[in-house]
TIZA-447075 format. One record per residue: residue number from 1; x, y, z of N, C-alpha, C in turn. Coordinates in steps of 0.02 Angstrom, whole numbers. Atoms other than C-alpha are relative to their C-alpha. Layout:
// residues N
<site n="NUM" n_px="X" n_py="Y" n_pz="Z" ca_px="X" ca_py="Y" ca_pz="Z" c_px="X" c_py="Y" c_pz="Z"/>
...
//
This chain:
// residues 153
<site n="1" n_px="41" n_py="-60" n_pz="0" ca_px="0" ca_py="0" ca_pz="0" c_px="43" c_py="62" c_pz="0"/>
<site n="2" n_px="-56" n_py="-70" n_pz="4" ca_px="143" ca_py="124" ca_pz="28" c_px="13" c_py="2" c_pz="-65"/>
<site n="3" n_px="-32" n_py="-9" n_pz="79" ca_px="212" ca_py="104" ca_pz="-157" c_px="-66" c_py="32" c_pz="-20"/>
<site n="4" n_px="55" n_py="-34" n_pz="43" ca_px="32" ca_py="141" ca_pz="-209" c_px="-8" c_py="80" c_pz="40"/>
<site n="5" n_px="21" n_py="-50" n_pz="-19" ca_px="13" ca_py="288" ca_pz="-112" c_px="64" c_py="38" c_pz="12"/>
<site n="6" n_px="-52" n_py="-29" n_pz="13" ca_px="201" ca_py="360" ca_pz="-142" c_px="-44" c_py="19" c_pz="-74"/>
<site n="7" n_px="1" n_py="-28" n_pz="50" ca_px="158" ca_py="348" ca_pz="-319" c_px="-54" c_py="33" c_pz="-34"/>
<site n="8" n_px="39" n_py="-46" n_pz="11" ca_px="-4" ca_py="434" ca_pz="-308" c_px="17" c_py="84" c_pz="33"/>
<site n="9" n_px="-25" n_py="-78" n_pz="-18" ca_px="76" ca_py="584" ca_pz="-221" c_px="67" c_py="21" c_pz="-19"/>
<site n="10" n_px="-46" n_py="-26" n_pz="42" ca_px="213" ca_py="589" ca_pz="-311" c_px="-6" c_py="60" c_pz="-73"/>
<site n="11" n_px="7" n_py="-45" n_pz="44" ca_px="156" ca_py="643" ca_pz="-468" c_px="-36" c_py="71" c_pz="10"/>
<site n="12" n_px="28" n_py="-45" n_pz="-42" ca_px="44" ca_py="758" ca_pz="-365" c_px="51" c_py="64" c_pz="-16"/>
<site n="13" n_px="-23" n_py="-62" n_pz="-20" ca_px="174" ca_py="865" ca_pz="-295" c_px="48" c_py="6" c_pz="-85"/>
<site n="14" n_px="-46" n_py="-9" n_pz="79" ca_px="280" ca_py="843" ca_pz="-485" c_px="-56" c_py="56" c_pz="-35"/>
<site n="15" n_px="59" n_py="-30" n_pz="45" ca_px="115" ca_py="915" ca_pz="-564" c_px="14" c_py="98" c_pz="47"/>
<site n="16" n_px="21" n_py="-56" n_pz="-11" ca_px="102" ca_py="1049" ca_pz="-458" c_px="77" c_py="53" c_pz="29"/>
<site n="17" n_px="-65" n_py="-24" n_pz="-13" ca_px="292" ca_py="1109" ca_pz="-425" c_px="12" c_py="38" c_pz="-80"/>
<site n="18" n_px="-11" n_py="6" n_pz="80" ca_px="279" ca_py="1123" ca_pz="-633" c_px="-58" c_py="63" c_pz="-11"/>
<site n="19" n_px="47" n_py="-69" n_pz="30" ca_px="125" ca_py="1268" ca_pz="-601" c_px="45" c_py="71" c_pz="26"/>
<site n="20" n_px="-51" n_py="-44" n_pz="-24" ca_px="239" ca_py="1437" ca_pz="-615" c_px="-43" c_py="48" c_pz="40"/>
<site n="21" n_px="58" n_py="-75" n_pz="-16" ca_px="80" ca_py="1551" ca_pz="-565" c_px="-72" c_py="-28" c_pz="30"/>
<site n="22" n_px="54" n_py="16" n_pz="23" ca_px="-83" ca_py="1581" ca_pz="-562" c_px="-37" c_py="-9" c_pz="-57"/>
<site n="23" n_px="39" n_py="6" n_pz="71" ca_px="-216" ca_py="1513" ca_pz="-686" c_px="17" c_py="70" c_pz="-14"/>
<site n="24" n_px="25" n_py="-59" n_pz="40" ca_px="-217" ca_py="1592" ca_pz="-820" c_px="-35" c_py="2" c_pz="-67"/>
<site n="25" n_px="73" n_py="-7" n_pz="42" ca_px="-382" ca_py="1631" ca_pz="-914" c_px="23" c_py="46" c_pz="-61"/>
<site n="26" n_px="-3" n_py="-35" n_pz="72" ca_px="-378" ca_py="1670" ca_pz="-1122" c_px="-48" c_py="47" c_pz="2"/>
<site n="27" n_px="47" n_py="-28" n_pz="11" ca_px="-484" ca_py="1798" ca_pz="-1156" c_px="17" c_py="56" c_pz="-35"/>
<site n="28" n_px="21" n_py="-47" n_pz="45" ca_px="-549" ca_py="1920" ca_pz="-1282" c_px="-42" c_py="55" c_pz="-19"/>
<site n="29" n_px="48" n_py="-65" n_pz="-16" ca_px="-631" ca_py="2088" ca_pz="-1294" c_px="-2" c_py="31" c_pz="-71"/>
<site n="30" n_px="-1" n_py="-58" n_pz="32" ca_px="-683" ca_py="2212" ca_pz="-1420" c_px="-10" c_py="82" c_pz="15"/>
<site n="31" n_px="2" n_py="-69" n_pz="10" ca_px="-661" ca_py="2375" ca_pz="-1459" c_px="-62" c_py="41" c_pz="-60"/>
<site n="32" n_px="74" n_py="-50" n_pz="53" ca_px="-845" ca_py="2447" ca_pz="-1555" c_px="7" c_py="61" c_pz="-10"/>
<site n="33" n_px="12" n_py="-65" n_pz="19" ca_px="-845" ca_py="2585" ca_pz="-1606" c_px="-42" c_py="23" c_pz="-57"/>
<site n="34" n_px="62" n_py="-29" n_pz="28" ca_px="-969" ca_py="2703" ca_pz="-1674" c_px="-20" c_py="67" c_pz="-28"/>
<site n="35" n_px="11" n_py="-82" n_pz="2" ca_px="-961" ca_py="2888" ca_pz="-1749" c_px="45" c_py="23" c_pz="46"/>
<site n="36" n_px="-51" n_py="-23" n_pz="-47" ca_px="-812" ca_py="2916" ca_pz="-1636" c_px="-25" c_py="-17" c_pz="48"/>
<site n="37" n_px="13" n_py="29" n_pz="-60" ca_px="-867" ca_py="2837" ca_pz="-1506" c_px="4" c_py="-79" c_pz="33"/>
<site n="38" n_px="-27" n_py="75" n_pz="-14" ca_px="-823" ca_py="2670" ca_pz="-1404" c_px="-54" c_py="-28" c_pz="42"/>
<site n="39" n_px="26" n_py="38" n_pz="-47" ca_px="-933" ca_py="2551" ca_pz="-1315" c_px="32" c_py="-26" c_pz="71"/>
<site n="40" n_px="-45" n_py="17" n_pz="-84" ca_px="-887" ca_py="2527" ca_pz="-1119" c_px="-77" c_py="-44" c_pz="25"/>
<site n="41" n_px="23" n_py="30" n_pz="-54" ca_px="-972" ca_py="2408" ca_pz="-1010" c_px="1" c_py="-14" c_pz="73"/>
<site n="42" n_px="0" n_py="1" n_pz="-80" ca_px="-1037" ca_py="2404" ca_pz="-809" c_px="-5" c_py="-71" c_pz="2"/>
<site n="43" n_px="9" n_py="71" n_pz="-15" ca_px="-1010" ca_py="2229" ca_pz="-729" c_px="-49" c_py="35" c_pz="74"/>
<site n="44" n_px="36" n_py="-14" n_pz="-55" ca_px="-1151" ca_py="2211" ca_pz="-618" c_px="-3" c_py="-10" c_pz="63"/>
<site n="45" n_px="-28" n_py="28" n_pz="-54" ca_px="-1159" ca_py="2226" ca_pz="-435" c_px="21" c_py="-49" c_pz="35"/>
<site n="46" n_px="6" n_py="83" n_pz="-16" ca_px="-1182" ca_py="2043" ca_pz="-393" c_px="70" c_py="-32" c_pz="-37"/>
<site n="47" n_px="-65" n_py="64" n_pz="45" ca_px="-1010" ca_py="1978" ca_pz="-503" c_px="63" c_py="38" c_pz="46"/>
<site n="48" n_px="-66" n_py="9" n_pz="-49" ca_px="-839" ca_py="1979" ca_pz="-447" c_px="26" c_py="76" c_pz="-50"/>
<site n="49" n_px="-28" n_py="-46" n_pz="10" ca_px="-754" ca_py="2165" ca_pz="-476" c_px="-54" c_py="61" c_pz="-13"/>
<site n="50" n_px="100" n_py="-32" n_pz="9" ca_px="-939" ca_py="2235" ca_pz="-457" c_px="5" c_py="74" c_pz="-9"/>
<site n="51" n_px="8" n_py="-67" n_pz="31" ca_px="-980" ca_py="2409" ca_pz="-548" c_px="77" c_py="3" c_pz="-36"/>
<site n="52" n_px="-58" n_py="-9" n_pz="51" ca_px="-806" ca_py="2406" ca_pz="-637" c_px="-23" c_py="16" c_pz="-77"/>
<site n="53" n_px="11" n_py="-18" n_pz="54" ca_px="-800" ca_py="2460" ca_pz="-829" c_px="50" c_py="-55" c_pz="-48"/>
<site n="54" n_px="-48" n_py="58" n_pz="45" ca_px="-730" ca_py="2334" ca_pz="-960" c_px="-26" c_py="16" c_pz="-73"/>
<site n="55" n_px="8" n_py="8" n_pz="73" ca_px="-742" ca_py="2299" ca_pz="-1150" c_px="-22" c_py="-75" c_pz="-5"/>
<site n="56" n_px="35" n_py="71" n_pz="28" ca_px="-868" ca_py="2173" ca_pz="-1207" c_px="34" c_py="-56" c_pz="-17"/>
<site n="57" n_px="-49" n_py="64" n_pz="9" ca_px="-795" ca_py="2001" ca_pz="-1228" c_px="-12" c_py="-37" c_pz="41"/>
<site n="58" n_px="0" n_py="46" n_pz="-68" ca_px="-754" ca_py="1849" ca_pz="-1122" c_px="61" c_py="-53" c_pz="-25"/>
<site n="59" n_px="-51" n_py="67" n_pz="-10" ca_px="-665" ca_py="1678" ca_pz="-1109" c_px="10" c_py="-26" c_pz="-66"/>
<site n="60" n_px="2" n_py="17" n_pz="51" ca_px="-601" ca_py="1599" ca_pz="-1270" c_px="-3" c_py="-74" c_pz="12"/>
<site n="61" n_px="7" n_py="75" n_pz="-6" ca_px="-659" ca_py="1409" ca_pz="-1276" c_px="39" c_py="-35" c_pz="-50"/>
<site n="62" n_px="-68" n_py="44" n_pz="48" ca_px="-527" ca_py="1261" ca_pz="-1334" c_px="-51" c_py="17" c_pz="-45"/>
<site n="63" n_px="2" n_py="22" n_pz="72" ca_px="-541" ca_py="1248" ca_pz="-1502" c_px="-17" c_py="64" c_pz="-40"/>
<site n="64" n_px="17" n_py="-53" n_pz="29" ca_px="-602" ca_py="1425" ca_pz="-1535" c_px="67" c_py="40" c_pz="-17"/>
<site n="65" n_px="-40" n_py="-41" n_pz="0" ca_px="-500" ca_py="1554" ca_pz="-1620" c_px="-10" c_py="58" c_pz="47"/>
<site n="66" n_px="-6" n_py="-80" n_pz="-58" ca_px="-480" ca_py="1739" ca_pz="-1522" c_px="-73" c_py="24" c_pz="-45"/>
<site n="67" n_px="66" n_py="-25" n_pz="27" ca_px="-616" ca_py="1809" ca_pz="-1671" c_px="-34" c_py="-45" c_pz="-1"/>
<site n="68" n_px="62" n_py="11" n_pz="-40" ca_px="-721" ca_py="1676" ca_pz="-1643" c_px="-48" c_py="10" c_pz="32"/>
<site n="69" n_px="34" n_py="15" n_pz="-85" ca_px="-748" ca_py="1667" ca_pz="-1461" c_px="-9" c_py="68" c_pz="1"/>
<site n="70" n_px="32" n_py="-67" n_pz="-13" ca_px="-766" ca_py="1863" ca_pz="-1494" c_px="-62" c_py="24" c_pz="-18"/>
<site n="71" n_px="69" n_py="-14" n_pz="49" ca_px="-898" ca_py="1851" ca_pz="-1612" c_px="-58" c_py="-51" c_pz="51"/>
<site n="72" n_px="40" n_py="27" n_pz="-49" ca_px="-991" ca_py="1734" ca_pz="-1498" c_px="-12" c_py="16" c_pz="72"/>
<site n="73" n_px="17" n_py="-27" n_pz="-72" ca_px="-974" ca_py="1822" ca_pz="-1335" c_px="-31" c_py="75" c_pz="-16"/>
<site n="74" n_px="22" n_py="-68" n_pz="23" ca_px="-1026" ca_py="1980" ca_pz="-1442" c_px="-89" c_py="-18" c_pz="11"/>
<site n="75" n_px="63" n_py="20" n_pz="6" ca_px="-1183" ca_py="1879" ca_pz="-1493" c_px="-34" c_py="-29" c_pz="71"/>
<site n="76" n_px="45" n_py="29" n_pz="-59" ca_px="-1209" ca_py="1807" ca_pz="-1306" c_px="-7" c_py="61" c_pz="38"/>
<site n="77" n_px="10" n_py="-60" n_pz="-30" ca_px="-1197" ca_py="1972" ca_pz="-1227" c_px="-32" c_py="49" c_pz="-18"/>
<site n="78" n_px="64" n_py="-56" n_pz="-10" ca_px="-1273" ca_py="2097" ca_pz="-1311" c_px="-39" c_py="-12" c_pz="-103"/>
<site n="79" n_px="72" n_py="15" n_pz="49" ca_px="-1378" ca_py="2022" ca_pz="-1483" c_px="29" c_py="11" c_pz="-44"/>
<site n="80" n_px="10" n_py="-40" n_pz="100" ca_px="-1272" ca_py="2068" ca_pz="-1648" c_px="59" c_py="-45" c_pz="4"/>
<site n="81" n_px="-54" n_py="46" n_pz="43" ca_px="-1176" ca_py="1985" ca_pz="-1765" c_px="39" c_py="52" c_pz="-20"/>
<site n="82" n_px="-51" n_py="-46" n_pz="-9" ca_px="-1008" ca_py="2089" ca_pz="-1760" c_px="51" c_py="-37" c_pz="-57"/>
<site n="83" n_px="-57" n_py="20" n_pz="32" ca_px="-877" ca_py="2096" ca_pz="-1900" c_px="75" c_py="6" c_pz="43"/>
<site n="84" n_px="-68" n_py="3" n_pz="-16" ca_px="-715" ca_py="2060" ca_pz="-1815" c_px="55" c_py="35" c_pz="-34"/>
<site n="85" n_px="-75" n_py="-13" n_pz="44" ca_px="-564" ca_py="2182" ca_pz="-1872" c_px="56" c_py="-20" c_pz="34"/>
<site n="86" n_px="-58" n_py="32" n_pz="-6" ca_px="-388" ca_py="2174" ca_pz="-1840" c_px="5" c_py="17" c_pz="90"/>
<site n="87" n_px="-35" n_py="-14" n_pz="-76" ca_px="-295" ca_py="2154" ca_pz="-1651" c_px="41" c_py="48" c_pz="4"/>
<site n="88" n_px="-30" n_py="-73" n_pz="-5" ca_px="-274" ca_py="2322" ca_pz="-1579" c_px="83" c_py="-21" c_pz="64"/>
<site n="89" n_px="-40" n_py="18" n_pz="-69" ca_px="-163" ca_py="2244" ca_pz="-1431" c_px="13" c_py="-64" c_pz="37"/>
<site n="90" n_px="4" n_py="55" n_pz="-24" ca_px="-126" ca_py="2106" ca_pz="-1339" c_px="32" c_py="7" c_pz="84"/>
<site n="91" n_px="-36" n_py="-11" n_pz="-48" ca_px="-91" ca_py="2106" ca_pz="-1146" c_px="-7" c_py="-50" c_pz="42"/>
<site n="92" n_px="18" n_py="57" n_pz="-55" ca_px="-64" ca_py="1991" ca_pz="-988" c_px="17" c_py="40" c_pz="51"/>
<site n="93" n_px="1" n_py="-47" n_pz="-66" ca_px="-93" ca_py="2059" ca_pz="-822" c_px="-20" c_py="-52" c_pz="44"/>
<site n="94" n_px="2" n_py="23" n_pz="-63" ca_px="-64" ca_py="1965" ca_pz="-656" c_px="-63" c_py="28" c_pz="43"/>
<site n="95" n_px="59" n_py="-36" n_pz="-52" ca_px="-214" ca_py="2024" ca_pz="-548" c_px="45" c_py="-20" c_pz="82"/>
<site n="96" n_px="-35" n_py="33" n_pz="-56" ca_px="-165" ca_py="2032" ca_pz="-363" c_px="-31" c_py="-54" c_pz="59"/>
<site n="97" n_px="31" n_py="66" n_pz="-50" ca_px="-294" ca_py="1902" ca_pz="-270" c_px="32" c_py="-44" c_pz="-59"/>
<site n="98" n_px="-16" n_py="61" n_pz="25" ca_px="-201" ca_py="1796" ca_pz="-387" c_px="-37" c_py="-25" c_pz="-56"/>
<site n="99" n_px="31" n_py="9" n_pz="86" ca_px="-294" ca_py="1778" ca_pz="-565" c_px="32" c_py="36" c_pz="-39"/>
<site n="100" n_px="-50" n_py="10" n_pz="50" ca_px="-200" ca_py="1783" ca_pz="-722" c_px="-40" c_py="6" c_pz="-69"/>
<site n="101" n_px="37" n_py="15" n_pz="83" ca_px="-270" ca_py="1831" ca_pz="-903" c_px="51" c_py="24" c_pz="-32"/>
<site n="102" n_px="-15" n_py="1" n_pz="69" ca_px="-217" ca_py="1837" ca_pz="-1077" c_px="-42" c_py="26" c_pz="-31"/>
<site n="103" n_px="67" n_py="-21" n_pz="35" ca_px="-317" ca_py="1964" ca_pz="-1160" c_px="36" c_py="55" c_pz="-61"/>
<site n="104" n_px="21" n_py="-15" n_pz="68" ca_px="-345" ca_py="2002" ca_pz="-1334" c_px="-61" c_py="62" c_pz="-15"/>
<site n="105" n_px="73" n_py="-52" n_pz="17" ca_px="-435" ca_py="2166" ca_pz="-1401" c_px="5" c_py="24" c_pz="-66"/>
<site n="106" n_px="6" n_py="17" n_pz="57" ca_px="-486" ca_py="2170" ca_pz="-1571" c_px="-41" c_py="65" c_pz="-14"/>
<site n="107" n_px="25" n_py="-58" n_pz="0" ca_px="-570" ca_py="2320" ca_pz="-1657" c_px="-52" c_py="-39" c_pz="-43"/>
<site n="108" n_px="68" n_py="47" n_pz="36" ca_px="-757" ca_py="2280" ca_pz="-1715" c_px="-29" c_py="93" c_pz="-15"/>
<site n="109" n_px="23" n_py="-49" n_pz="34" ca_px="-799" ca_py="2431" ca_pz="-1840" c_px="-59" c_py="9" c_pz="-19"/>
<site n="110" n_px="47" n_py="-8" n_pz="8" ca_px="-956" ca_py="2359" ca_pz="-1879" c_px="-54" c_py="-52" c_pz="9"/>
<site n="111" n_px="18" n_py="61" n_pz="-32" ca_px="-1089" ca_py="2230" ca_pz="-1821" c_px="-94" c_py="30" c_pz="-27"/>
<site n="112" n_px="83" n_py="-14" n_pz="11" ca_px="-1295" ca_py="2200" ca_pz="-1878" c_px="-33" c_py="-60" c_pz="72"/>
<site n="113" n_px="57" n_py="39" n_pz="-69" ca_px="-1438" ca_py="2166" ca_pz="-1742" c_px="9" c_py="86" c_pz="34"/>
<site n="114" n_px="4" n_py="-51" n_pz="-39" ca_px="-1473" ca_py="2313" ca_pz="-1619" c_px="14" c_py="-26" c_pz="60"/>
<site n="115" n_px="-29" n_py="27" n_pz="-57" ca_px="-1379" ca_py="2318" ca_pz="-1470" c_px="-40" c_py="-25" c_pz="68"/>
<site n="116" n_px="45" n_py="-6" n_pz="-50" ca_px="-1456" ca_py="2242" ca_pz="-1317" c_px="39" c_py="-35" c_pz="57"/>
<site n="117" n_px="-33" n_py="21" n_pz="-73" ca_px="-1388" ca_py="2224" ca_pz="-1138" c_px="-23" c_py="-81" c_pz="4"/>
<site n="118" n_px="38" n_py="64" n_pz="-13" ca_px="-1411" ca_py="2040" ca_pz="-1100" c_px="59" c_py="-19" c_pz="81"/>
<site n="119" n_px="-44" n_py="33" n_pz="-74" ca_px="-1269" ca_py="2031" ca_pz="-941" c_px="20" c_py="57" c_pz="33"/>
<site n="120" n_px="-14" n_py="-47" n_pz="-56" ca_px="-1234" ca_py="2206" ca_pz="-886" c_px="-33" c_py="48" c_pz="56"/>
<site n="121" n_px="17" n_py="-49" n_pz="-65" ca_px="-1260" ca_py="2346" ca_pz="-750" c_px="-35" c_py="37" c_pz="-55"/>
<site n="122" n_px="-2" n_py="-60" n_pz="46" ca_px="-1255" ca_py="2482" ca_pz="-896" c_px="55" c_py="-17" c_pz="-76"/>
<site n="123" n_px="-66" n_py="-33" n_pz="57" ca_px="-1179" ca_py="2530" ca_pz="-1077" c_px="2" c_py="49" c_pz="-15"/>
<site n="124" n_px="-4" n_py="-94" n_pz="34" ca_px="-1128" ca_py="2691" ca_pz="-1144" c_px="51" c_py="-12" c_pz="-41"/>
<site n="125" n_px="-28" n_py="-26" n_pz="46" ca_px="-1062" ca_py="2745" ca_pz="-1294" c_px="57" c_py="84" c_pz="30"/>
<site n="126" n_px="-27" n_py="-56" n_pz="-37" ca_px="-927" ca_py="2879" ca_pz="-1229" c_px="93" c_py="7" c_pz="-68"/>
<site n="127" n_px="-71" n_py="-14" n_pz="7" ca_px="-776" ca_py="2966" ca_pz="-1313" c_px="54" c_py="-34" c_pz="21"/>
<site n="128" n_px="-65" n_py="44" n_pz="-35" ca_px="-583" ca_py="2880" ca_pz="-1300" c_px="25" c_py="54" c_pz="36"/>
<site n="129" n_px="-37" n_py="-61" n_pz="-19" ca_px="-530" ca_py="3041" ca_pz="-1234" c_px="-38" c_py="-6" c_pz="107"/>
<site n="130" n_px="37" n_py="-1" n_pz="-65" ca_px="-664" ca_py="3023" ca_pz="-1087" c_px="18" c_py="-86" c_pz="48"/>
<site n="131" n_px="-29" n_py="36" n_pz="-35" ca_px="-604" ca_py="2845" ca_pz="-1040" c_px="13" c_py="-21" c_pz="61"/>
<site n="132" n_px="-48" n_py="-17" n_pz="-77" ca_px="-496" ca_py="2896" ca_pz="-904" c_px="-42" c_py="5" c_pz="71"/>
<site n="133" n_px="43" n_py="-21" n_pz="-24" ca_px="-639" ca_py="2953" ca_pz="-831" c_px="-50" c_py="-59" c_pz="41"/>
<site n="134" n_px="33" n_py="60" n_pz="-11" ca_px="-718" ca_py="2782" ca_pz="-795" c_px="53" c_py="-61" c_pz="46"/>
<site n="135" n_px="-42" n_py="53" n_pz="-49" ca_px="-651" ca_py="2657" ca_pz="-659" c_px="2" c_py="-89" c_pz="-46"/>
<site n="136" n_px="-18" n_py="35" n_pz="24" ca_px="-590" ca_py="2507" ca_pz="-778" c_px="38" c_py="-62" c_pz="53"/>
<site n="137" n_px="-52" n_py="50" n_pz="-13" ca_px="-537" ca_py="2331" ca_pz="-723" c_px="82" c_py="11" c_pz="-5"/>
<site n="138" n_px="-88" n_py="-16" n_pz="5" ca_px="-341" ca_py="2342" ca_pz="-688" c_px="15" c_py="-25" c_pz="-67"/>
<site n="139" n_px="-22" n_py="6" n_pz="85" ca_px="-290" ca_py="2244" ca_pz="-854" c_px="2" c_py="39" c_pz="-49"/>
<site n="140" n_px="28" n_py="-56" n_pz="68" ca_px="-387" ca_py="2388" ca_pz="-962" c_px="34" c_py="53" c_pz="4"/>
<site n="141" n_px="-42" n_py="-54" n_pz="-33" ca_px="-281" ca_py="2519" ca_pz="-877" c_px="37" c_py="33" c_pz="-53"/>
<site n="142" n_px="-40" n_py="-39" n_pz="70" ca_px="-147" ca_py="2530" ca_pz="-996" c_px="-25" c_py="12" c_pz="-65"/>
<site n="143" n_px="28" n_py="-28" n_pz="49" ca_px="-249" ca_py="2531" ca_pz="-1115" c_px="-36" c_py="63" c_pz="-10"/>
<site n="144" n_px="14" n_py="-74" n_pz="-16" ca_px="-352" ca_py="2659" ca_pz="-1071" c_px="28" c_py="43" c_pz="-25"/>
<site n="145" n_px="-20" n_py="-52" n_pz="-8" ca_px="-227" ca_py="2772" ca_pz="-1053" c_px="27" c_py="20" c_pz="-88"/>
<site n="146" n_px="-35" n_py="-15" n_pz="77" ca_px="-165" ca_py="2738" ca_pz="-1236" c_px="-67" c_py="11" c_pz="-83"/>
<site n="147" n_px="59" n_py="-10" n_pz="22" ca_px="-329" ca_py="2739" ca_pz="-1317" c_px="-18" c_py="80" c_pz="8"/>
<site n="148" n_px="23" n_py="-66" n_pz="-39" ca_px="-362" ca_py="2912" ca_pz="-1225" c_px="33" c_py="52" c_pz="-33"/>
<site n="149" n_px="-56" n_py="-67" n_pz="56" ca_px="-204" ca_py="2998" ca_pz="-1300" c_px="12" c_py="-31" c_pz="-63"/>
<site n="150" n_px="-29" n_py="7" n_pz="92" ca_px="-236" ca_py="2939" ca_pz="-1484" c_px="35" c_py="-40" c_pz="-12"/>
<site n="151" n_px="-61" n_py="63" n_pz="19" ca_px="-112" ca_py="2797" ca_pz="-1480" c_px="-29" c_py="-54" c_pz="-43"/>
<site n="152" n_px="35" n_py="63" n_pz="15" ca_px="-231" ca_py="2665" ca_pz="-1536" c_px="-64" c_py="13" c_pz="-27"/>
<site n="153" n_px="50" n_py="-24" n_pz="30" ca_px="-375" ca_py="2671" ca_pz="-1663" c_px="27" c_py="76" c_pz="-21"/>
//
């Protein structure tokens, strides 16, 4: 019984000596825009980083590409079939309770269906300049700020 139960905790602690971090979650967002103007989203009180501001998107599932899983979290969140353009950015940001993403933000110039909230607090259409102005998930940060002064788009 010892051999069996060495070599079930063996690989154990091998497996997990071999994780350098925390998970870390793919994910993908767009950037809409509209007449000079960008789509921002409220996460609602009840979720984890509650009233924060983000960019539409979510988790990318195996097998999906990044425009995919964008075009499908476009269509599960708020109702339109979104043309995917090119990747404005790409960033990874440590969070500090320890969560880890990989996020992708893609510019979506143009999309049919009329928009409709289906998961948030709020949306607004708001200037990149005004941005700053909005309390953003840490990840979006740098972006923000580069979006804001013209860097991007």
């Amino acid at each position: 019984m010892t051999g069996y139960t060495g070599n079930v905790e063996e690989p154990q602690s091998a497996a997990n000596s071999r994780l350098p971090g925390p998970a870390l979650r793919f994910v993908v967002a767009g950037l809409l825009m509209r007449d000079g103007l960008v789509l921002i989203c409220q996460r609602r009180p009840d979720q984890p980083m509650a009233l924060q501001w983000e960019f539409p998107g979510g988790k990318i599932e195996q097998g999906e590409s990044p425009e995919q899983a964008l075009s499908r979290e476009l269509h599960e969140e708020l109702g339109i079939r979104a043309k995917i353009g090119p990747r404005v950015t790409h960033i990874r940001h440590n969070y500090r309770h320890g969560g880890a993403v990989d996020l992708q933000f893609f510019s979506v110039t143009s999309f049919e269906g009329e928009l409709e909230n289906k998961i948030f607090h709020q949306l607004k259409w708001v200037k990149l300049e005004e941005l700053p102005d909005y309390e953003f998930l840490a990840a979006d940060r740098g972006l923000i700020r580069d979006l804001a002064a013209g860097k991007l788009l």
